[in-house]
Each structure stands twice: as C-alpha cells, then as structure tokens.
N, C-alpha and C positions, 0 to 999 in steps of 0.2 A: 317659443313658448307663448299658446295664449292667454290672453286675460281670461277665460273662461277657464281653461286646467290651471295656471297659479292661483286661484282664487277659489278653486273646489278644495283642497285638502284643510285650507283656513276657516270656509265654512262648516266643515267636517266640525272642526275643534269647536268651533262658535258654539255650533248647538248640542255639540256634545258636553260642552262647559253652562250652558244656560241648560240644558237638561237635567244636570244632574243641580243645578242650582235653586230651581223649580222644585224639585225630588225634597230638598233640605226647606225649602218653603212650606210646602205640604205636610211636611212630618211635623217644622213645626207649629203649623195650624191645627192641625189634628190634639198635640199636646197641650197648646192653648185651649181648645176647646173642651176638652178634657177635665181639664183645673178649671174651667169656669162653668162645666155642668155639676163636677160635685160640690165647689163651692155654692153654686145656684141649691143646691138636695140639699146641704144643711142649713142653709136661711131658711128653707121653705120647712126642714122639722122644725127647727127651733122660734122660728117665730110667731107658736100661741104662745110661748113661754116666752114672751122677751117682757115683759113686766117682769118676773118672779128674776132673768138675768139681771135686770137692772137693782132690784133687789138686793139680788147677790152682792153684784159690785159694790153695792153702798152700803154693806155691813160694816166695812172698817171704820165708818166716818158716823155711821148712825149711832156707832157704841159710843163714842165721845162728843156727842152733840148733847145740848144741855137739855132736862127733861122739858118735852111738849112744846118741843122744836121739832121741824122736820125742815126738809128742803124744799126750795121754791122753784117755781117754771117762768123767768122773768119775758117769756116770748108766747106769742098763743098756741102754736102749732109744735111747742117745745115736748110737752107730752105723750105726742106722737111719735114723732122724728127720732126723738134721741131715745129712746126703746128701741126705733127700729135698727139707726144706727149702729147702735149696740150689739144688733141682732147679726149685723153683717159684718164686723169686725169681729165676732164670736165664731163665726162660719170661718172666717180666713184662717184666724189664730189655729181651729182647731183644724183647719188644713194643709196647714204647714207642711207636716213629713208627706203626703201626697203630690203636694203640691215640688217638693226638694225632691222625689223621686222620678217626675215627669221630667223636672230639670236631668238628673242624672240617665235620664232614658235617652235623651234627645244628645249628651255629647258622649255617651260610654262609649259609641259606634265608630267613634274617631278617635280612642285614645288605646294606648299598646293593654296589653295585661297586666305588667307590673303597674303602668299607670292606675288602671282601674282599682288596683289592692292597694295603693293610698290612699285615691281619693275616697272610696265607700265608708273608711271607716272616719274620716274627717268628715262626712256629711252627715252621716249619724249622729256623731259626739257633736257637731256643730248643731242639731236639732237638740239633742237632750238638755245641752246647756242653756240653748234660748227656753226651754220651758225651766228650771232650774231658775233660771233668773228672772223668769215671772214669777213664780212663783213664792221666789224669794223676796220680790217687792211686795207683794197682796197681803205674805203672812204676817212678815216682819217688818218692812219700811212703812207701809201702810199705816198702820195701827200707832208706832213711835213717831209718824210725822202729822198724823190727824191727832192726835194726844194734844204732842204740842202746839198744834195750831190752834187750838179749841179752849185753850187757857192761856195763851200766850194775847189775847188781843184785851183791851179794855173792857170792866165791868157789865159798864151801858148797853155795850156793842150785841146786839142778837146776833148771834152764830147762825146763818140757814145758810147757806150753800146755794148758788145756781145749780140744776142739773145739768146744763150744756156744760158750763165750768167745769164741773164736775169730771164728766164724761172725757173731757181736753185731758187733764190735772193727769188723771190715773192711765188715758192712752199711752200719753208722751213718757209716764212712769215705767210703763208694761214695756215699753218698745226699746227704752233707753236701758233699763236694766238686762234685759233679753241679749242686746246686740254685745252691754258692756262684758257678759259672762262666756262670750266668744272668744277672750284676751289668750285664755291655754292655748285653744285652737290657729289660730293666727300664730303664735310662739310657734307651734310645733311644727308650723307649715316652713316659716321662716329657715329655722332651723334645719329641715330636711331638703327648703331649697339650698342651704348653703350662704343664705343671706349674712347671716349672724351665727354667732356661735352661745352657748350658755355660758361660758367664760364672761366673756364679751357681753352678753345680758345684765349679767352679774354687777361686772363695773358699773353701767348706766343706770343702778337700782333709785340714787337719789334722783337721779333725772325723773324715771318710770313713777317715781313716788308724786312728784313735782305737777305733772303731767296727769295722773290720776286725779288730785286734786280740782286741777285746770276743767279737765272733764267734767269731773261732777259738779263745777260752776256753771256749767257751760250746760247740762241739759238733765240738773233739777232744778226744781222751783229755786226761785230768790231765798232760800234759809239755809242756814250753816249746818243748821241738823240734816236732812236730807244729801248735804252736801258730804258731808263724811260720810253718811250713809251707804252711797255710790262708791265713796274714792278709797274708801277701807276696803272693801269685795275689789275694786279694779287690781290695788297693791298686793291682794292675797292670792289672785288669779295669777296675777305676774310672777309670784312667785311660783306657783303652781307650773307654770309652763314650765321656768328653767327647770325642773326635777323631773316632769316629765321629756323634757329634751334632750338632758343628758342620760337620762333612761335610753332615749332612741338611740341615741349615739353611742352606746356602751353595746346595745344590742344590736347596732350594723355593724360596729367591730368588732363583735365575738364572730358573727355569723363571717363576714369574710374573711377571718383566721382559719377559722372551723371548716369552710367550706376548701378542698381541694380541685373541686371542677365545679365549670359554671351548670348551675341547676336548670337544667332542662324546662323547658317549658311544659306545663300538662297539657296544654292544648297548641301546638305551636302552628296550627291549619289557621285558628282565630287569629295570630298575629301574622303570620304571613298576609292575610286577608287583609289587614287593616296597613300593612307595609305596601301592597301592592296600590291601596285605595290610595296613602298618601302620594305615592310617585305617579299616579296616575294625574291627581290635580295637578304636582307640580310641572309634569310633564307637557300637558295640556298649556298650563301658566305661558311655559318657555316657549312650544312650540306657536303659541299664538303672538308671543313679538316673535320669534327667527321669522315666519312666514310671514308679517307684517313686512319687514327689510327686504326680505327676497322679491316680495311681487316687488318693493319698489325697486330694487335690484335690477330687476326681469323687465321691468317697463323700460328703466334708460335703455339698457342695451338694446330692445325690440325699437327704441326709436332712433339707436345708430346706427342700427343695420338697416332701416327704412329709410334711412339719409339718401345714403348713395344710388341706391332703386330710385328714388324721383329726380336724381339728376341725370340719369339716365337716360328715363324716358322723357324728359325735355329737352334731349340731346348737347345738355353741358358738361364739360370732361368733371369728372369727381375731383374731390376736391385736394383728395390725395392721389393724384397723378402725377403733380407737378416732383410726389419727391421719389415716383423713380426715372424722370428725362437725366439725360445724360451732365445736361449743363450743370446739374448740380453734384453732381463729382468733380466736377474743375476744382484746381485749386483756388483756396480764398483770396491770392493775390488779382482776381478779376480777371483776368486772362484767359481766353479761350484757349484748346489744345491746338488751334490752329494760327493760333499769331504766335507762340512760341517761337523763338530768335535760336536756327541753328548753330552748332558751336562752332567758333572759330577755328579757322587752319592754322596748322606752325608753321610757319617758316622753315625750307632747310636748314642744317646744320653746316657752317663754314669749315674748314679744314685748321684753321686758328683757333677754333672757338676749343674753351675747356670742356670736357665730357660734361 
C-alpha cells in the first residue's frame, strides 16, 4: 500500500467534513446578516422619532417629578447619544421574534420532527413572556418605583434625573424583568427533559421563594420596593410552571395510554433526511480517526517489509535467517547432533546370571 492510496480516502473525508463545515458557516453568515439588515431598517424608521422615544420612556418618571423640574444632560454630547442609543436598543427590542426565528431557522435543519414540535412552541411562549415582562415593568414597576423614589429623598434635595442614568436605570429594568418572566418556560423545559419532576419542584418552593428574593437583590436597583417587585412575579411564575408541568405530564400519560401504536410520522422522508445527515457526520467523525491509525498502521508494516529488501541488496543474510538453520533445532543442552555419545553395548548374559 502506498502513501499516496492510504491517504486518498482520508483526504475524501477531510474535505468532505470541511465542506460541509463551510456549508454551516455560510448559512450562518447569511442569517447573521439578515438580523443585522432588519435591525439596521428599524434604526433607520425610527430614528427621526427618537426624541418623541425618549419621551416616551420618560413618562413614568416625568409624572412624579416635582412641578418645574425636568431632567438634566450632565455630559455635552448626552443629548445626542442617548436618543440615539435609545433608538437602537428600540430597533433590537422590537426585533426580537425576527431575530429568535433566524435563530430557529439555522438549527430546525438538524433536529428530528418531534424535536422541532417542542421546541417552536417554547420559543414563541419564551418571546411572548419577554414582552410580558417588559411590559409589566414600564406599566407597573415603573410608576410604584419612581413614586417612591421621588418622595423618598430629602426636602432640599431637587429631584432631576441624569438622562444617561436614566436610560441605564430602566435598560437593566426592561432586560431583568424580560428574562425574569422566562421562569414557566425553563420549568417546562426542565420537566419535559426529565430533569425535575413537579413534585419535586413543589418541595424546593421555600428554597425557590429564598432564591427569587436573592434575584431581585441582585438585578434591581439598591431599594426593597423594587426588590419585591421582581421577587413577587419570580415566586408567582414558579408557581405557574409547576401547573403547567404537571399539565404536560398528565397529557404525555393520557396520550401513551391512549395511543395503541406508535404514531406514524406525517412526513417520515423529512426525518429519514435528517437520520441519514446525522450518521453521515458521525460516520465521517469515525472514519477520520480509523484512517488516521490505519495509514499509521500501513506505514510500519511498508517499513518492515522494506527491511529485508535492502539487506538483500547489500548482500547481508536477513535478519531472520538465522531462525530457520538447522543449529537452532539442537537441543538446549548445547550439543550438536554430531557429538552425541552412542549408546552403550550389554554385555552377554552368563549362564548363572538370574533372568
């Protein structure tokens, strides 16, 4: 075998594995670029209007600012910047579900069918909730945490507001209460991996309560109000998940009671496709270490069989000659088959002698 045939079927796999690796590069440059052209389309509507956004935002804080106060720009360029920043975390926000569908485009390609009927409906409900929880900051936390911030400080003290501050304050609000309203969604997943069970949720509730709290120290502002605020919705979600968990788990055991035969696939060409695409990479995997071993394999032997060939042609006996000469069938007592001592004669037998 030569180094040129063992090392062709391994280059085979090489590029057939960086092919298809390039292949998942491109797709997902493609969907990168994608999410950051419609992101790019709504900065570019939204920003004559990004004074009248930032407006917006500042209604919950304008209502309880004391009369013939307004907010201040403690930077020179603050006026600018933070409208436009605003403008472009506006564009994101509202591209979220776009943006969560390019994601579901780029791995649906690799996962079975049943896979794909879990995961769509958990990235849906996982988007409705992060709005939901913005939501539910701007209407409600908003309003009850600038209330009391706004009467809570000394007489003297003028209430005005940075707007960088500002803009921080209600980001890290928007974002924390968003992600905190995912709590169901996480429960359900949990639970359908098999992780945890609602039982078993159940017990750990003082912990889960304990833990909500911790959170909401942990990413709202420094005050006890805001901090309930958070840790009340974490504890209620939690609860929310165990009911809907053992929902699910009441309706996978009716369904395979119910069900007599396994239900057929509607499309069963789409999952063979994605069965055959998995054992292909694996296959690929493997066959790139066995054929890694084998050339090494293939090499020592080509260099033991080239042994004997150049001691040939230097006219020195090989090296294994010596074990078929004959001396080395002698036995191990050292003695050639030629010094061997033949056996002794009897003597006649005497006519006295006993048989």
């Amino acid at each position: 075998m030569s180094e040129h045939e063992s090392s062709a079927p391994d280059t085979d796999v090489q590029e057939s594995g960086i092919s298809g690796f390039l292949t998942h590069l491109v797709e997902l440059r493609n969907r990168l670029l994608k999410s950051v052209l419609v992101v790019l389309l709504l900065f570019l509507a939204l920003f004559p209007f990004r004074n009248e956004l930032f407006t917006l935002l500042a209604d919950p804080l304008s209502r309880h600012m004391p009369a013939g106060t307004t907010m201040i720009a403690v930077q020179v360029a603050a006026p600018f910047f933070i409208p436009l920043k605003l403008t472009a975390l506006t564009a994101v926000f509202i591209a979220i579900p776009f943006l969560l569908y390019q994601l579901w485009a780029f791995i649906a390609p690799g996962l079975y069918k049943h896979e794909r009927k879990m995961v769509a409906p958990l990235v849906f409900s996982s988007t409705i909730l992060f709005y939901l929880g913005a939501c539910f900051a701007y209407f409600v936390v908003f309003p009850i945490v600038f209330g009391f911030l706004s009467t809570a400080g000394p007489a003297d003290v003028n209430f005005a507001p940075d707007i960088g501050e500002y803009l921080s304050f209600v980001t890290s609000l928007f974002f924390a209460f968003g992600f905190v309203f995912e709590v169901p969604v996480a429960i359900v997943l949990l639970v359908i991996v098999g992780v945890v069970t609602p039982d078993k949720l159940a017990e750990f509730r003082r912990y889960a309560i304990l833990s909500a709290f911790i959170i909401g120290a942990i990413l709202t502002p420094p005050d006890v109000l805001s901090q309930f605020m958070m840790a009340v919705p974490i504890w209620l979600l939690y609860e929310l998940g165990i009911i809907v968990g053992r929902i699910v788990l009441k309706t996978r055991k009716a369904n395979e009671e119910d069900a007599t035969e396994p239900e057929a696939p509607t499309d069963p060409e789409d999952d063979q496709a994605t069965t055959e695409r998995h054992q292909r990479y694996e296959l690929e995997a493997v066959d790139t270490v066995d054929l890694d071993k084998a050339f090494d394999e293939a090499e020592a032997e080509q260099r033991q069989l080239d042994e004997p060939k150049k001691d040939d042609e230097s006219g020195q006996p090989p090296e294994d000659s010596a074990s078929s000469s004959p001396v080395n069938d002698a036995p191990e007592t050292g003695t050639t088959p030629d010094s061997t001592p033949p056996p002794a004669e009897t003597p006649p037998k005497k006519p006295g002698d006993p048989a």
